[in-house]
KEGUGU-850198 format. One record per residue (C-alpha): residue in one letter; x, y, z. Coordinates in steps of 0.1 Angstrom, whole numbers. Layout:
{'A' {X Y Z}}
...
This chain:
{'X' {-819 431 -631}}
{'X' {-833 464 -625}}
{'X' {-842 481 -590}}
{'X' {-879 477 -598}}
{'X' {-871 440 -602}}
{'X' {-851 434 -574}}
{'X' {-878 450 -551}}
{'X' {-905 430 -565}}
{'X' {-887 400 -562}}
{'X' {-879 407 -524}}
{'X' {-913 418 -516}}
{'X' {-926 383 -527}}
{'X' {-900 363 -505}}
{'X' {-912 388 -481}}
{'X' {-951 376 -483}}
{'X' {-939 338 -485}}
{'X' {-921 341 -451}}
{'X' {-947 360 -439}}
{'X' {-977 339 -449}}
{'X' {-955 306 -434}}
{'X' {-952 325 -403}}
{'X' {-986 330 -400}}
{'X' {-997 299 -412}}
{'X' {-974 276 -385}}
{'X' {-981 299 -357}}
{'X' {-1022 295 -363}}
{'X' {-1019 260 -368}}
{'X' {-997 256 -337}}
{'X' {-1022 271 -314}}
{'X' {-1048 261 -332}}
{'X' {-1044 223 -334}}
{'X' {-1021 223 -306}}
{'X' {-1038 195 -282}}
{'X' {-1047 175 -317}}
{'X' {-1013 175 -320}}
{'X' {-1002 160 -286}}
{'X' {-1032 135 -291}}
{'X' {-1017 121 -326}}
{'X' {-980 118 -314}}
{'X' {-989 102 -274}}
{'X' {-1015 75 -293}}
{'X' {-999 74 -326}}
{'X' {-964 65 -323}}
{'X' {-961 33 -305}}
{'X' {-944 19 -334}}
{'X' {-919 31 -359}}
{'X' {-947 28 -386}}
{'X' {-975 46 -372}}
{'X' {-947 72 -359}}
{'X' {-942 81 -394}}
{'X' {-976 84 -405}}
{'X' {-981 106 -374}}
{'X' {-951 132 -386}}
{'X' {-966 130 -422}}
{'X' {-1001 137 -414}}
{'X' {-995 169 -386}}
{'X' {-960 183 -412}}
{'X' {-987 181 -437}}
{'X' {-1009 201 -415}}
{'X' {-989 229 -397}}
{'X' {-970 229 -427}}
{'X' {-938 234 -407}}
{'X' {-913 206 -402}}
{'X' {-892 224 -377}}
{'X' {-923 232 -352}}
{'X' {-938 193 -354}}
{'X' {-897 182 -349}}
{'X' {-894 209 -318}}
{'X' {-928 196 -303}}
{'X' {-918 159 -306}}
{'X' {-882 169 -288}}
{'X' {-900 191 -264}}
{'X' {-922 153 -256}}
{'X' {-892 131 -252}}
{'X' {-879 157 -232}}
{'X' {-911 154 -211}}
{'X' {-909 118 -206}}
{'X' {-943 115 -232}}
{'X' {-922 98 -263}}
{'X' {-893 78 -262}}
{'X' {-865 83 -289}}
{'X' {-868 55 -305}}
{'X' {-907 67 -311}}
{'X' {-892 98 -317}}
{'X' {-870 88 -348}}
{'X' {-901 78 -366}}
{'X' {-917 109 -361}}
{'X' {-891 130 -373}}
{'X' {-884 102 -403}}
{'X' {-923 115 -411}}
{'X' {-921 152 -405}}
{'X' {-894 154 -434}}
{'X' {-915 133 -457}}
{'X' {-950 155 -446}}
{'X' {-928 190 -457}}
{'X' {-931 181 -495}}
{'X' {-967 185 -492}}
{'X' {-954 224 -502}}
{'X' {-938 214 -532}}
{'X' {-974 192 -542}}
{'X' {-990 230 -529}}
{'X' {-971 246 -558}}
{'X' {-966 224 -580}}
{'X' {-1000 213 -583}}
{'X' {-1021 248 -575}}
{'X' {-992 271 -577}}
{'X' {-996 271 -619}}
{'X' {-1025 259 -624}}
{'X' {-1050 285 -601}}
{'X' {-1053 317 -604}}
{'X' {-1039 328 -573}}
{'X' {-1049 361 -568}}
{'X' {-1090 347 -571}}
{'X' {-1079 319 -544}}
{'X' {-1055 341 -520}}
{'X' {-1077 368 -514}}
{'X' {-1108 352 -504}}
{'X' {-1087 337 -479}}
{'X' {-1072 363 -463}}
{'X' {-1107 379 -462}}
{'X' {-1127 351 -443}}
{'X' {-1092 346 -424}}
{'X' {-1091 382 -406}}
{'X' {-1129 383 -400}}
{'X' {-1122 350 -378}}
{'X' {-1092 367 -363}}
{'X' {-1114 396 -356}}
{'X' {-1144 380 -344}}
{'X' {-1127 349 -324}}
{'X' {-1099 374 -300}}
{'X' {-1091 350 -276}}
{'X' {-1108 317 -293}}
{'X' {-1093 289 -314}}
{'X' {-1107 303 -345}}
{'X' {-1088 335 -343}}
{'X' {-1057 312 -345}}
{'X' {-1073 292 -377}}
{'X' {-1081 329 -389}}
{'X' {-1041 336 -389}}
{'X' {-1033 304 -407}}
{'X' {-1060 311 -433}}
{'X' {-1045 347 -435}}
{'X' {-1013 328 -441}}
{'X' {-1024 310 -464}}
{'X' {-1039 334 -487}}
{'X' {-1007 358 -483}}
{'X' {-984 327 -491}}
{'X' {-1002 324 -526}}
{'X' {-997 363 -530}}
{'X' {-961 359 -527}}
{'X' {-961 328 -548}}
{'X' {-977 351 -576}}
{'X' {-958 380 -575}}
{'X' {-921 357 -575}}
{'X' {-938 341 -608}}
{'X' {-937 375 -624}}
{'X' {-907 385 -613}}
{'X' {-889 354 -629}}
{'X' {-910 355 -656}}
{'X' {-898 395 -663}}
{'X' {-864 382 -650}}
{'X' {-864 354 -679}}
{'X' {-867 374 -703}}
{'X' {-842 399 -705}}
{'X' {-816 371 -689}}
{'X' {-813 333 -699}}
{'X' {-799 316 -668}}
{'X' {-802 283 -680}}
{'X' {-778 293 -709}}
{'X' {-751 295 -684}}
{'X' {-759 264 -660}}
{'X' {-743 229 -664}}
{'X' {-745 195 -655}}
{'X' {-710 190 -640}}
{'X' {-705 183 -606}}
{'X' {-691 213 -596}}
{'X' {-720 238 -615}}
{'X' {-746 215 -594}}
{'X' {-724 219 -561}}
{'X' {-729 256 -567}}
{'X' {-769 255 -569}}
{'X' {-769 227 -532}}
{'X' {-751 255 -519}}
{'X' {-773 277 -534}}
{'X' {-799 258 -518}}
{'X' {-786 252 -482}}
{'X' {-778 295 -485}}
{'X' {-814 302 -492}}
{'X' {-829 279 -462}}
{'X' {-802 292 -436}}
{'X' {-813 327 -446}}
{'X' {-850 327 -443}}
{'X' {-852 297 -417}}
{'X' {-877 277 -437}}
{'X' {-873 249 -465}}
{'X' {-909 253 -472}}
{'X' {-901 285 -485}}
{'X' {-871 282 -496}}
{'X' {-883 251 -519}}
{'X' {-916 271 -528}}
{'X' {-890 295 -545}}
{'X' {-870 265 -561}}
{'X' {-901 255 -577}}
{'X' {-915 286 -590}}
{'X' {-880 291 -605}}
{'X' {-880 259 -624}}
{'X' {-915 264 -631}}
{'X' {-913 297 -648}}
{'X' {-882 286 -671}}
{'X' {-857 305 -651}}
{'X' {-834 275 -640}}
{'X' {-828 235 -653}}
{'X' {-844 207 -641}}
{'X' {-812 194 -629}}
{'X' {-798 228 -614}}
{'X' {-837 226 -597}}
{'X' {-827 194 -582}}
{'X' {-800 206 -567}}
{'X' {-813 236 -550}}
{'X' {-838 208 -539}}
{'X' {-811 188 -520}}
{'X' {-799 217 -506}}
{'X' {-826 232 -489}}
{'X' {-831 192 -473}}
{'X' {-792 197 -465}}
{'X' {-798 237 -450}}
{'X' {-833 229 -429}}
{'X' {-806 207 -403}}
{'X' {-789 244 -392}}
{'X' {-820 252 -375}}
{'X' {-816 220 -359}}
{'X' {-778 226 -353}}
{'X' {-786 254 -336}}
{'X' {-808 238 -314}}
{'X' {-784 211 -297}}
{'X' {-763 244 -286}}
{'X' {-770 245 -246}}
{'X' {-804 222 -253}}
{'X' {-809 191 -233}}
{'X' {-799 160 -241}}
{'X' {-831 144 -253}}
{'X' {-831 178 -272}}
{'X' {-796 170 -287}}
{'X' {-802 136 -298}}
{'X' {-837 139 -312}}
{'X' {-824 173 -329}}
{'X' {-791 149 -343}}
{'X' {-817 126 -354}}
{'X' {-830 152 -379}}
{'X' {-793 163 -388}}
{'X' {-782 128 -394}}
{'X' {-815 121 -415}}
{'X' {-813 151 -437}}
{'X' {-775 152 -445}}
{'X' {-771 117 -454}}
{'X' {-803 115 -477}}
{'X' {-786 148 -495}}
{'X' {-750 130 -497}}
{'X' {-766 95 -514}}
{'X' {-794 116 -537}}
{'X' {-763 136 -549}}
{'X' {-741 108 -558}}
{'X' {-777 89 -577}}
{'X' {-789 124 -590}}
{'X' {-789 113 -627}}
{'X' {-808 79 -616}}
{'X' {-837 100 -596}}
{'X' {-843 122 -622}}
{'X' {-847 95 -647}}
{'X' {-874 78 -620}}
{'X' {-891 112 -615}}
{'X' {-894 111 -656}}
{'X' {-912 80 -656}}
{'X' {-931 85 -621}}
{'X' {-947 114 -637}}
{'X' {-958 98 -665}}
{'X' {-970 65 -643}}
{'X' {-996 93 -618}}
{'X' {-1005 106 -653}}
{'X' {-992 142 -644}}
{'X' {-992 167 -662}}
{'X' {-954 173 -674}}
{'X' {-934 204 -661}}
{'X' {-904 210 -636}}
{'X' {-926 219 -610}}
{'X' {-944 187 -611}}
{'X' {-909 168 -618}}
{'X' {-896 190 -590}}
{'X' {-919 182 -560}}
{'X' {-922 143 -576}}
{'X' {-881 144 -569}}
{'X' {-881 158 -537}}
{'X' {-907 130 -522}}
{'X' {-884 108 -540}}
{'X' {-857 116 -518}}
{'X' {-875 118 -490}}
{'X' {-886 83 -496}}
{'X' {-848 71 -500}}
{'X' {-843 83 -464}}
{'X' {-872 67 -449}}
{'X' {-860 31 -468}}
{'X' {-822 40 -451}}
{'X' {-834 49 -420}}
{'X' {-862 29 -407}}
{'X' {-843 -3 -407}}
{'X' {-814 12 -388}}
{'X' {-837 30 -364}}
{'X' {-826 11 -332}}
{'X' {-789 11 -340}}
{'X' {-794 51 -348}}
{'X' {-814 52 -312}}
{'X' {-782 32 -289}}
{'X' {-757 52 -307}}
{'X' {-770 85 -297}}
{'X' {-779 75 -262}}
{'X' {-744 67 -257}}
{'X' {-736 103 -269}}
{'X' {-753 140 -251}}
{'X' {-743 126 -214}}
{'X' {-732 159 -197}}
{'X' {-764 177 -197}}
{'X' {-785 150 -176}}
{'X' {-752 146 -151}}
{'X' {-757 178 -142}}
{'X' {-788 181 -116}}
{'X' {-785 218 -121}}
{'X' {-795 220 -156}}
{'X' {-827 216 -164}}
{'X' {-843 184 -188}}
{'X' {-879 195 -199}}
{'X' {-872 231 -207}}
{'X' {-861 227 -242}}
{'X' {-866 267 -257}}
{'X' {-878 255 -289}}
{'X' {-915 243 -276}}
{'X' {-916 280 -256}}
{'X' {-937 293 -289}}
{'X' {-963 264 -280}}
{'X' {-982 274 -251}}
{'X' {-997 243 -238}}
{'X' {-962 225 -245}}
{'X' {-944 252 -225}}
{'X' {-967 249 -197}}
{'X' {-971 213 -198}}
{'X' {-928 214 -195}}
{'X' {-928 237 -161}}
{'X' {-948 214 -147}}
{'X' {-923 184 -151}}
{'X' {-898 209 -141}}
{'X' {-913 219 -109}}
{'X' {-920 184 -101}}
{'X' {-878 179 -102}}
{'X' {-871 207 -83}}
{'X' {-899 200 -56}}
{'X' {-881 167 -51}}
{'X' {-850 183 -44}}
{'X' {-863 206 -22}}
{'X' {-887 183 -3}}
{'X' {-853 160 -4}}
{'X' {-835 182 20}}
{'X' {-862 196 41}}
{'X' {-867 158 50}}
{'X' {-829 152 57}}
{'X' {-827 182 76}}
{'X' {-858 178 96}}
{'X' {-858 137 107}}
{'X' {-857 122 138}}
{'X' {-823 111 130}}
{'X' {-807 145 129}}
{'X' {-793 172 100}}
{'X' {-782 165 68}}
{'X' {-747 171 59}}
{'X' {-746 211 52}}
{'X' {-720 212 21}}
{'X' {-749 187 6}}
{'X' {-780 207 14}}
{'X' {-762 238 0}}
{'X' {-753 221 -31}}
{'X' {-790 213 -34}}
{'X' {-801 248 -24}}
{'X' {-776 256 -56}}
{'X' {-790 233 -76}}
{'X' {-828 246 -70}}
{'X' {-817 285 -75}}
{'X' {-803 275 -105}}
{'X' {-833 257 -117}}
{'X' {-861 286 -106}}
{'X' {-837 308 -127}}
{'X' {-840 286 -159}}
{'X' {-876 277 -150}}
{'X' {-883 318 -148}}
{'X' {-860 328 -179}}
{'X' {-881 298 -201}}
{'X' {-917 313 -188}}
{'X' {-908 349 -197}}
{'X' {-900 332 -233}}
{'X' {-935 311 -234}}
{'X' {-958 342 -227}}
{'X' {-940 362 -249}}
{'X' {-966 355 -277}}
{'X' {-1004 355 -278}}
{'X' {-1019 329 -249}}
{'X' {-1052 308 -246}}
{'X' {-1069 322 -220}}
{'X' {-1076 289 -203}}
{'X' {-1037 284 -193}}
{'X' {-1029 320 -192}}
{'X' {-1026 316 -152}}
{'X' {-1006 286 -150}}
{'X' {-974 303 -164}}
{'X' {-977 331 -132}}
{'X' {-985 298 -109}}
{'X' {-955 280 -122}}
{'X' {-931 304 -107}}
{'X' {-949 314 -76}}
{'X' {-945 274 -67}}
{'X' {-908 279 -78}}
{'X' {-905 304 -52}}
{'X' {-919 280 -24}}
{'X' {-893 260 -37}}
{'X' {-865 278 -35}}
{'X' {-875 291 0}}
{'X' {-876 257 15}}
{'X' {-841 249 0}}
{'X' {-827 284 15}}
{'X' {-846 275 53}}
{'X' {-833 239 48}}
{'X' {-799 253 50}}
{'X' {-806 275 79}}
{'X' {-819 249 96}}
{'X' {-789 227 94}}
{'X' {-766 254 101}}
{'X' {-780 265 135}}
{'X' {-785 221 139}}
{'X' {-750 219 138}}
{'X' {-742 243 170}}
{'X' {-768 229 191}}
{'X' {-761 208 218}}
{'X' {-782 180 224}}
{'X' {-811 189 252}}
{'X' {-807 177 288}}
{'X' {-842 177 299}}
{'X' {-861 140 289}}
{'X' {-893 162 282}}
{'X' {-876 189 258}}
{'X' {-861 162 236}}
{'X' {-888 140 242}}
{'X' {-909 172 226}}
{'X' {-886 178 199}}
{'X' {-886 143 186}}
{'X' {-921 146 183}}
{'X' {-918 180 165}}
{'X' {-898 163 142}}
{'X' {-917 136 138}}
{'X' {-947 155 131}}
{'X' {-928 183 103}}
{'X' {-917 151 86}}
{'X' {-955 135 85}}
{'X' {-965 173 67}}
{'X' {-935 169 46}}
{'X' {-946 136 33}}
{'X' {-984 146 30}}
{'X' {-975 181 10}}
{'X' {-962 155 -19}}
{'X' {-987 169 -48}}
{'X' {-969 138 -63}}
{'X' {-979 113 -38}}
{'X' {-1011 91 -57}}
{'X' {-1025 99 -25}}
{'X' {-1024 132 -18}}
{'X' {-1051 149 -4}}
{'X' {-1052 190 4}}
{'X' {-1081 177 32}}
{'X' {-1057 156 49}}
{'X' {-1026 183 44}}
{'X' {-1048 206 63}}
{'X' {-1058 185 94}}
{'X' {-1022 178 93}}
{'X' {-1008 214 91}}
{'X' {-1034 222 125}}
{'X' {-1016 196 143}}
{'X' {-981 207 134}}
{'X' {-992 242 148}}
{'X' {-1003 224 178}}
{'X' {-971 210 181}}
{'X' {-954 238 174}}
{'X' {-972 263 199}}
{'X' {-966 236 226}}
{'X' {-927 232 221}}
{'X' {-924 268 216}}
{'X' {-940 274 252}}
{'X' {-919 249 268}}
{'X' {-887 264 256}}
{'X' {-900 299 267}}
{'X' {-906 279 299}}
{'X' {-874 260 306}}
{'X' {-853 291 295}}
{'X' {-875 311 324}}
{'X' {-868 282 350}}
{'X' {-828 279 341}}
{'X' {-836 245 328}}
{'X' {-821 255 297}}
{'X' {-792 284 287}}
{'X' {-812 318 276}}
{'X' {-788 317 245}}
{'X' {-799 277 234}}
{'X' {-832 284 240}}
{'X' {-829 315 213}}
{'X' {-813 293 188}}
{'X' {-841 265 195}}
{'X' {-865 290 189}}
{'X' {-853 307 161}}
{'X' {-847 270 146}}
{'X' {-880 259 150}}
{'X' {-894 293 133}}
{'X' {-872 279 102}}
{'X' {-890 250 103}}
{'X' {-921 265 105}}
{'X' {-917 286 72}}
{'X' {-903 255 55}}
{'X' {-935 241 63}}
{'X' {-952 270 55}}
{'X' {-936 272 17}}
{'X' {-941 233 15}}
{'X' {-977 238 22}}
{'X' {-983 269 -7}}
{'X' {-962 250 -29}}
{'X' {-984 218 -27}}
{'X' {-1010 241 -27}}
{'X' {-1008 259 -61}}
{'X' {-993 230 -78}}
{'X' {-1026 216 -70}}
{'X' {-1041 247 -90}}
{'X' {-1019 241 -119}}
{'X' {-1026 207 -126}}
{'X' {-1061 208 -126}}
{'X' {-1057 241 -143}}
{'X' {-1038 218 -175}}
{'X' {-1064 187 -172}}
{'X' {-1089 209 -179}}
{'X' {-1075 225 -212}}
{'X' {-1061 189 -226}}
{'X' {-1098 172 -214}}
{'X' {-1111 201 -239}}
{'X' {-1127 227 -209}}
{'X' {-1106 252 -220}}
{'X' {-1138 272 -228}}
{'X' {-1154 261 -195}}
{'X' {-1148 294 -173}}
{'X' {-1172 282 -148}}
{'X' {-1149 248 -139}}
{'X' {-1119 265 -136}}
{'X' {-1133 287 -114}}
{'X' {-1148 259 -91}}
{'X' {-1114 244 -92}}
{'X' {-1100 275 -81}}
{'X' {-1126 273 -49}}
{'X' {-1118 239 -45}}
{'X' {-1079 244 -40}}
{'X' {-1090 278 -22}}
{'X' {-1113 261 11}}
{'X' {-1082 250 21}}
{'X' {-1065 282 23}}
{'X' {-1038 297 45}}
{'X' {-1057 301 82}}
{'X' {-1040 272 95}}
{'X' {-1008 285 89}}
{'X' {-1013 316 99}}
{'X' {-1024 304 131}}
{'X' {-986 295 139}}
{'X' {-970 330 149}}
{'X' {-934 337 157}}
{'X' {-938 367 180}}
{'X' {-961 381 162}}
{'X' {-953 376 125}}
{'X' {-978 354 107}}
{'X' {-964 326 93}}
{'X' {-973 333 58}}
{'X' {-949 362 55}}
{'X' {-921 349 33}}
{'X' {-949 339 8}}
């Protein structure tokens, strides 16, 4: 093989990976909220949660992005595993609609008359939609047109390649010639990160004389056997939903290519007669992509039977993770690349580490005195080490191109992690100055600070954005009557310390503990606040207002009426309240 050759040959793997990439990444975007439709309505059963993978693999053309989305759901709490399993039992059977892709137009179009057309119309929508869904449709057309470019200029390479070198001359059927071409196989999808691709060139290969039928079939197994690394690599510091719905796919893939190894002669006799039975027309592309939805098929026939032993072995297994209340469970980094997804994630997130948060500020704020400290630092850990994930995960989502309509949420998300982590840190200080107070003598001052209490742990319970019935209105007129409180016990501190009713030094720490409480309350007020903003901010991009500029911004005036004046109104000297924000 000459230099020329080898060059030509790399430049069209080159356009195939690029045309895949721009294909999945368009339909991702593009279809992204299609896609959450099909797999939260379509996947109440094994059954249907097969035809669900198969129809949006078929699609996106990407197993791996349909198998991340459906882990980055069960991570959410939207899809169970057991739901789950049938998805990804479909996503592996919806990738050989490639192989149909070249087997069927790959040698039977021209594909220079089909490609570029369709890189044409696909840039003008890219260049005319910036910022709308059919700039993303634009890129997958693009992709599409630059996948058949690539899938041209590999059939002349092999077809040049033929014929100065026979390589069939020098193939076998023995085991070990046909372990070679798996590994082959396996090698080729670990090094450009996509069966699709790497089965594209499997085909085009058998399909331009290059390699057997059987040597074909092999490669074919191993690319099935190779897609699992990307999986693999996945369950390496994931969660463990991510780990066992990611096993599922490993599990799936390895033992379909261990049984359709030890039946290979048996398959290919089937694919013989299949072909002739759908009256196609005979070649080893055809027999190719016929033999890979073969062994597709054998896996779904193993699998969905076993489906809910599969499901309580792997529950039993990936424990660690979820032990830990420090590590996060909805932040898998594999649905980062989907925007909505990614978004959809930090707000489960947040809504753990808000309960953690607002768990201490109550303990350390009731009636019934302080928290333990060693436990409310262990939470304050806990949420620190959670806003660091939660920021690390939204730097990786906005990485990419964003809808414009949940371009704000990702900035939202970690201001409200902020809140979050401040109302851990003042819990703390709270409990710490707690713990060298002496109990007041005066009836009235611990008559007042009960009430204090009492009231910090009524604002605590109504800044709950998950309450069902929270209200920002009713936050609000309770936030004016904490300041009321707080103003009032602040002046008879200043008051008793004057008179000698209480030590100059108590009353300082009174009075510095009370201005903890107040910018817990303050953070537990913003936090409620903006989560407020966020959520409404994602129901109107999944209710299909992403468009709707003039809702969001009403939203946005909505959350706004009930801004910060009330808690500025509680100074501290005079600092505003809101300073820490």
């Amino acid at each position: 093989m000459n230099i020329g050759l080898t060059l030509t040959f790399l430049g069209g793997v080159g356009l195939f990976l690029l045309g895949m990439r721009l294909m999945t990444d368009g339909l991702k975007v593009a279809a992204g909220d299609a896609l959450r439709e099909i797999l939260a309505r379509g996947t109440a059963t094994t059954g249907r949660g097969i035809l669900s993978g198969i129809a949006i693999t078929a699609v996106v053309q990407s197993s791996s992005a349909v198998i991340f989305a459906t882990v980055g759901f069960v991570n959410a709490g939207l899809l169970t595993l057991y739901q789950a399993v049938g998805v990804i039992i479909g996503s592996n059977i919806g990738t050989t609609a490639t192989s149909w892709l070249v087997a069927l137009v790959g040698f039977k179009v021209d594909l220079q008359a089909l490609a570029l057309p369709a890189v044409a119309i696909g840039m003008l929508l890219r260049v005319t939609g910036q910022g709308k869904r059919r700039a993303y449709l634009g890129d997958a057309l693009t992709g599409f047109g630059i996948f058949f470019l690539g899938l041209d200029v590999l059939k002349t390479a092999f077809g040049d390649f033929g014929q100065g070198y026979d390589l069939a001359e020098h193939t076998g059927d023995g085991i070990l010639s046909l372990l070679m071409f798996v590994a082959i196989g396996v090698v080729m999808t670990v090094v450009m990160n996509s069966s699709s691709a790497s089965l594209a060139l499997t085909l085009t290969a058998a399909g331009t004389g290059l390699i057997p039928l059987t040597a074909g079939a092999a490669m074919v197994i191993g690319a099935n056997v190779g897609t699992t690394s990307t999986a693999l690599f996945a369950v390496i510091g994931a969660t463990s939903a991510a780990r066992r719905a990611a096993m599922v796919h490993v599990v799936f893939n390895i033992v379909v290519g261990v049984v359709a190894f030890t039946i290979l002669p048996v398959l290919l006799w089937l694919v013989s007669h299949a072909a002739a039975l759908l009256r196609l027309a005979p070649g080893p592309a055809t027999s190719l992509a016929i033999f890979h939805t073969a062994t597709k098929l054998l896996g779904m026939a193993i699998f969905w039977p076993l489906t809910p032993r599969l499901v309580t072995f792997l529950k039993a297994r990936f424990r660690t993770a979820e032990e830990d209340e420090g590590k996060p469970r909805h932040l898998d980094r594999h649905i980062a690349s989907t925007p909505d997804l990614a978004l959809d994630a930090l707000n489960m997130e947040l809504q753990r580490i808000g309960q953690i948060a607002r768990r201490g500020a109550r303990d350390v704020t009731s009636a019934e005195g302080a928290a333990p400290l060693d436990r409310l630092q262990r939470d304050q850990q806990v949420v620190e080490r959670l806003n660091l994930a939660t920021a690390e995960f939204s730097n990786r989502a906005q990485y990419g191109e964003i809808p414009q309509s949940i371009a704000e949420g990702f900035p939202l998300a970690m201001r409200i992690s902020r809140y979050y982590g401040d109302m851990a840190e003042q819990a703390v200080e709270i409990a710490k100055l707690e713990a060298t107070l002496p109990s007041p003598t005066d009836p009235a001052i611990t008559e007042a600070i009960t009430e204090f209490r009492r009231e910090t742990s009524n604002v605590l319970d109504l800044s709950d954005p998950d309450d069902e019935e929270f209200a920002m209105k009713r936050l609000k007129h309770a936030i004016k009557d904490f300041a009321d409180d707080y103003q009032a016990l602040k002046s008879l501190l200043l008051r008793a310390g004057a008179d000698d009713r209480m030590p100059v030094r108590q009353m300082v720490a009174r009075l510095d503990e009370m201005s903890h409480v107040r910018r817990l309350i303050d953070q537990s007020y913003k936090a409620a606040k903006y989560t407020r903003r966020l959520r409404k901010q994602l129901h109107h991009y999944h209710a299909g207002d992403e468009g709707d500029s003039g809702a969001r911004q009403a939203d946005r005036r909505d959350v706004d009426t009930y801004d910060d004046d009330a808690v500025m109104q509680m100074t501290d000297g005079n600092k505003p309240a809101g300073e820490t924000a």
